[in-house]
N, C-alpha and C positions, 0 to 999 in steps of 0.2 A: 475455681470456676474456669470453665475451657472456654475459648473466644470461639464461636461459630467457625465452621470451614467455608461458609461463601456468605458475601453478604447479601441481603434481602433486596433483592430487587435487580441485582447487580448479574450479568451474565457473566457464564466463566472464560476465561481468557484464549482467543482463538489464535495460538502458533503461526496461522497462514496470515492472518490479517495482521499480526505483530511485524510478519517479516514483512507483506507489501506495504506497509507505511512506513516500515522502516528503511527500506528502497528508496521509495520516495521521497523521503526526506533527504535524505544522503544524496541523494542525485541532483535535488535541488540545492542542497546546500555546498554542494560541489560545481554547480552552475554548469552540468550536463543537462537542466531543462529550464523550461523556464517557468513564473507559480502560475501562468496559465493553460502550461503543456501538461505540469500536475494534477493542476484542477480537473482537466477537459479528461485524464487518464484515470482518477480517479472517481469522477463522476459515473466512468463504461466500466469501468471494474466495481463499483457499487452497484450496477443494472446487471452485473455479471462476472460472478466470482467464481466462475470456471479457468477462467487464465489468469496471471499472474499481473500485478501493475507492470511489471518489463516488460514482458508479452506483451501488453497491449503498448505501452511507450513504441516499441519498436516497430508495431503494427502502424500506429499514427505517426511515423517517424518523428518521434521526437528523441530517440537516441538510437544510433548504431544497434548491430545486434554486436558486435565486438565490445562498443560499449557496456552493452547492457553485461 
């Protein structure tokens, strides 16, 4: 018996969204923001997943663009 290739109900895994959470975390857990500069960046990057979570950090200055 072969296991299913995706599971039911479950959407397939989106590279861009992997890397901007994965930003995000990193940067807060590196205390480059803070979890309300995250929240408030990922909130605009959920209304709008044309720029990247840096992109927008940087736009709301909540970090450098050097940083970022």
């Amino acid at each position: 018996v072969q296991a299913p290739s995706r599971i039911p109900g479950k959407a397939a895994a989106d590279p861009a969204a992997d890397y901007n959470l994965l930003f995000g975390m990193l940067a807060l857990e590196m205390e480059f923001v803070t979890r309300d500069q995250l929240v408030a960046a990922m909130h605009a990057w959920m209304l709008n997943k044309s720029q990247t979570l840096a992109d927008i950090l940087v736009c709301q200055q909540a970090i450098s663009d050097r940083r970022r």
